[in-house]
C-alpha positions in Angstrom: -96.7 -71.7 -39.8 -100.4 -73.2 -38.8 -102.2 -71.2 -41.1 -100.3 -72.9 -44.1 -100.1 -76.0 -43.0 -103.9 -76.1 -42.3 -104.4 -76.1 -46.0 -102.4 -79.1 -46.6 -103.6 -80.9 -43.6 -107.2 -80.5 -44.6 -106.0 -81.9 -48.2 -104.1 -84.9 -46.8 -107.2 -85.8 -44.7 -109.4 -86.2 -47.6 -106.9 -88.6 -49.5 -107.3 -90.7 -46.2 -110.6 -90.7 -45.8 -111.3 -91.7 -49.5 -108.3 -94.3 -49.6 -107.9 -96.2 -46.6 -111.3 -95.3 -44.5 -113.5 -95.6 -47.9 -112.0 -99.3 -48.6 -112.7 -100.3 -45.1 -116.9 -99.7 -45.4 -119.1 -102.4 -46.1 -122.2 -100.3 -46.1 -123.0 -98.3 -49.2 -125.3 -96.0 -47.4 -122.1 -95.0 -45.0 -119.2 -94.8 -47.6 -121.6 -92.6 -49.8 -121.1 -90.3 -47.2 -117.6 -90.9 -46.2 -117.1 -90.1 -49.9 -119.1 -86.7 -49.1 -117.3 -85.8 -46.2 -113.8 -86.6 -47.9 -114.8 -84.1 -50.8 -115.9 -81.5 -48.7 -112.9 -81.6 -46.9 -110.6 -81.8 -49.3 -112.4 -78.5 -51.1 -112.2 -76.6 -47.7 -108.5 -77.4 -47.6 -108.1 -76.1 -51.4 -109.9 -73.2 -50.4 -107.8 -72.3 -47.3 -104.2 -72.1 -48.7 -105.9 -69.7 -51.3 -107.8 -67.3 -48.4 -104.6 -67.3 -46.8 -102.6 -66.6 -50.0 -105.3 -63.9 -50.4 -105.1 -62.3 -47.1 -101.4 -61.6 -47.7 -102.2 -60.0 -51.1 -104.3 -57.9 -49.4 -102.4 -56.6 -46.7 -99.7 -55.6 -48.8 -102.0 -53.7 -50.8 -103.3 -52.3 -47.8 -99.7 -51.4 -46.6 -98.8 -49.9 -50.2 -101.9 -47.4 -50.0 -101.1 -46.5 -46.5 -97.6 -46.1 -47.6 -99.0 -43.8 -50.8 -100.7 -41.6 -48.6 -98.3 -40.8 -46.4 -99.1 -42.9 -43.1 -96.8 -45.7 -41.7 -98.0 -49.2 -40.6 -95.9 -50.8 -37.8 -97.9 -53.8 -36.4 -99.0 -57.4 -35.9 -96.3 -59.3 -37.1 -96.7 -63.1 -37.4 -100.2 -64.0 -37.7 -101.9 -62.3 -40.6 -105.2 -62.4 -39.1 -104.4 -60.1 -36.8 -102.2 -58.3 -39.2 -105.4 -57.8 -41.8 -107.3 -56.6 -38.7 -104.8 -54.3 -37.5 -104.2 -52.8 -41.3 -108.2 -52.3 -41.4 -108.3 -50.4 -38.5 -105.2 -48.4 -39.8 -107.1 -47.7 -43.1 -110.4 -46.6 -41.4 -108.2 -44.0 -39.0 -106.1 -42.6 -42.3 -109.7 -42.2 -44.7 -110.9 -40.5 -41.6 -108.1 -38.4 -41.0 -107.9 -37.6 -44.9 -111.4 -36.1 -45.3 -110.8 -34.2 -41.7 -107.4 -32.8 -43.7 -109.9 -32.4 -47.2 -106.7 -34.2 -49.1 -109.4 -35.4 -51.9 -105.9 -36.7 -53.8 -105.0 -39.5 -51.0 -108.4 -40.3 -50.4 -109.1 -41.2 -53.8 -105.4 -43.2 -54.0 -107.1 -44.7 -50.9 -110.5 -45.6 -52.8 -108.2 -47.2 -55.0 -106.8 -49.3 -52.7 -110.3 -50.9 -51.2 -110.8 -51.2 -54.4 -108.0 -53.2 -55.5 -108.2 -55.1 -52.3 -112.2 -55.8 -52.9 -111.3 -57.4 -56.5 -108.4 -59.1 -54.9 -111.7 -61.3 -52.9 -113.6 -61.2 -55.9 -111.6 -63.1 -57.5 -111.3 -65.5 -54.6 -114.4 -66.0 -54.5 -115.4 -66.9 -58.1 -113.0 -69.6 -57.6 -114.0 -71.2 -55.1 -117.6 -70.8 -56.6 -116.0 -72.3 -59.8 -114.8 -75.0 -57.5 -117.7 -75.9 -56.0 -119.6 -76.2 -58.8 -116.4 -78.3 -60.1 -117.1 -80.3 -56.9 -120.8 -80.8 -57.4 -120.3 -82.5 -60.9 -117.9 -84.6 -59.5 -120.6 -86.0 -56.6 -123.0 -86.4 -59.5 
Protein backbone atom coordinates (compact mmCIF):
# COMPACT_ATOMS: atom_id res chain seq x y z
CA UNK A 1 0.00 0.00 0.00
CA UNK A 2 1.28 3.86 -0.49
CA UNK A 3 0.90 4.76 2.92
CA UNK A 4 3.60 2.06 3.99
CA UNK A 5 5.74 2.35 1.44
CA UNK A 6 6.01 6.23 1.88
CA UNK A 7 7.84 5.55 5.10
CA UNK A 8 10.50 3.50 3.50
CA UNK A 9 10.73 5.65 0.47
CA UNK A 10 11.28 8.75 2.54
CA UNK A 11 14.05 6.58 4.38
CA UNK A 12 15.82 5.30 1.22
CA UNK A 13 15.97 8.92 -0.07
CA UNK A 14 17.95 10.12 2.73
CA UNK A 15 20.61 7.24 2.33
CA UNK A 16 20.95 8.69 -1.27
CA UNK A 17 21.14 11.96 -0.63
CA UNK A 18 23.86 11.50 2.06
CA UNK A 19 25.83 8.74 -0.05
CA UNK A 20 25.90 9.28 -3.56
CA UNK A 21 24.60 13.19 -3.86
CA UNK A 22 26.74 14.18 -0.62
CA UNK A 23 30.09 12.68 -2.34
CA UNK A 24 29.41 14.46 -5.51
CA UNK A 25 29.53 18.33 -3.82
CA UNK A 26 32.49 20.27 -3.96
CA UNK A 27 31.08 23.15 -2.01
CA UNK A 28 31.00 22.94 1.76
CA UNK A 29 28.44 25.58 2.10
CA UNK A 30 25.94 23.21 -0.26
CA UNK A 31 26.69 19.70 1.12
CA UNK A 32 26.15 21.24 4.64
CA UNK A 33 22.82 21.46 3.59
CA UNK A 34 22.42 18.49 1.50
CA UNK A 35 23.42 16.85 4.81
CA UNK A 36 20.36 18.83 6.44
CA UNK A 37 17.96 18.01 3.95
CA UNK A 38 19.08 14.20 3.99
CA UNK A 39 18.42 14.16 7.86
CA UNK A 40 15.25 15.78 7.80
CA UNK A 41 14.09 13.54 5.42
CA UNK A 42 15.17 10.59 6.65
CA UNK A 43 13.43 11.61 10.27
CA UNK A 44 10.12 12.41 8.38
CA UNK A 45 10.22 8.98 6.84
CA UNK A 46 10.91 7.42 10.56
CA UNK A 47 8.15 9.27 11.70
CA UNK A 48 5.57 8.23 9.02
CA UNK A 49 5.64 4.43 9.20
CA UNK A 50 5.03 5.15 13.08
CA UNK A 51 1.82 7.77 12.41
CA UNK A 52 0.61 5.14 10.22
CA UNK A 53 1.32 2.32 12.63
CA UNK A 54 -0.50 4.66 15.08
CA UNK A 55 -3.49 5.38 13.08
CA UNK A 56 -4.28 1.69 12.87
CA UNK A 57 -3.88 1.33 16.65
CA UNK A 58 -6.29 3.77 16.95
CA UNK A 59 -8.93 2.80 14.87
CA UNK A 60 -9.17 -0.43 16.31
CA UNK A 61 -9.57 1.10 19.55
CA UNK A 62 -11.99 3.13 18.19
CA UNK A 63 -13.87 0.04 16.63
CA UNK A 64 -13.50 -1.91 20.03
CA UNK A 65 -15.39 1.05 22.00
CA UNK A 66 -17.98 1.27 19.38
CA UNK A 67 -18.22 -2.34 19.56
CA UNK A 68 -18.43 -2.07 23.67
CA UNK A 69 -21.15 0.08 23.47
CA UNK A 70 -23.27 -1.54 21.38
CA UNK A 71 -22.93 0.33 17.83
CA UNK A 72 -21.56 -1.33 14.67
CA UNK A 73 -18.91 0.20 12.38
CA UNK A 74 -19.06 -0.82 8.68
CA UNK A 75 -16.95 1.54 6.61
CA UNK A 76 -13.94 2.91 4.68
CA UNK A 77 -12.08 0.04 3.97
CA UNK A 78 -8.54 0.38 2.39
CA UNK A 79 -7.26 3.70 3.17
CA UNK A 80 -7.06 4.35 6.84
CA UNK A 81 -7.28 8.01 6.54
CA UNK A 82 -10.46 7.85 5.54
CA UNK A 83 -11.21 4.97 7.80
CA UNK A 84 -9.88 7.15 11.06
CA UNK A 85 -12.21 9.94 9.63
CA UNK A 86 -15.06 7.87 9.16
CA UNK A 87 -14.65 6.02 12.91
CA UNK A 88 -14.52 9.76 14.34
CA UNK A 89 -17.50 10.69 12.91
CA UNK A 90 -19.01 7.35 14.12
CA UNK A 91 -17.79 8.07 17.66
CA UNK A 92 -19.17 11.76 17.83
CA UNK A 93 -22.86 10.23 16.56
CA UNK A 94 -22.67 7.19 19.33
CA UNK A 95 -21.42 9.87 22.51
CA UNK A 96 -24.27 11.98 21.19
CA UNK A 97 -26.74 9.33 20.97
CA UNK A 98 -25.59 7.98 24.48
CA UNK A 99 -26.19 11.19 26.49
CA UNK A 100 -29.66 11.56 24.38
CA UNK A 101 -30.38 7.73 25.78
CA UNK A 102 -28.63 8.98 29.51
CA UNK A 103 -26.56 5.44 29.29
CA UNK A 104 -23.88 7.17 31.76
CA UNK A 105 -22.26 3.34 31.64
CA UNK A 106 -21.32 3.38 27.64
CA UNK A 107 -20.48 6.88 27.75
CA UNK A 108 -17.97 6.46 30.32
CA UNK A 109 -16.59 2.98 28.36
CA UNK A 110 -16.59 5.61 25.61
CA UNK A 111 -14.43 8.32 27.62
CA UNK A 112 -12.28 5.51 27.99
CA UNK A 113 -11.78 4.87 24.71
CA UNK A 114 -10.64 8.73 23.62
CA UNK A 115 -8.81 8.23 26.27
CA UNK A 116 -6.89 5.29 25.29
CA UNK A 117 -6.73 6.58 21.81
CA UNK A 118 -5.39 10.18 23.11
CA UNK A 119 -2.33 8.30 24.91
CA UNK A 120 -2.01 6.08 21.95
CA UNK A 121 -0.66 9.83 20.19
CA UNK A 122 0.92 10.77 23.22
CA UNK A 123 3.08 8.41 23.03
CA UNK A 124 3.77 9.06 19.34
CA UNK A 125 4.50 12.07 19.92
CA UNK A 126 7.14 11.96 22.64
CA UNK A 127 8.94 9.96 20.28
CA UNK A 128 9.21 11.71 17.64
CA UNK A 129 10.06 14.70 20.09
CA UNK A 130 12.75 12.20 21.49
CA UNK A 131 13.81 11.82 17.90
CA UNK A 132 14.22 15.14 17.06
CA UNK A 133 16.02 16.02 19.73
CA UNK A 134 18.14 12.70 18.84
CA UNK A 135 18.40 14.42 15.40
CA UNK A 136 19.57 17.78 16.61
CA UNK A 137 22.65 16.29 18.50
CA UNK A 138 23.48 14.52 15.66
CA UNK A 139 23.64 17.99 13.30
CA UNK A 140 25.63 19.39 16.17
Amino acid sequence: MFFDAMGRILVRAAEVLRSDVRAEIDDAYVRRQVDVISLIVGELGAAWNELFATLDAENAVFERTLASAGTEFIGAPGDPLRRHAALLAAVDRAIAALHEQGDADALRGMRHGLAEAAELERGMLARARERSGSAAVRRL
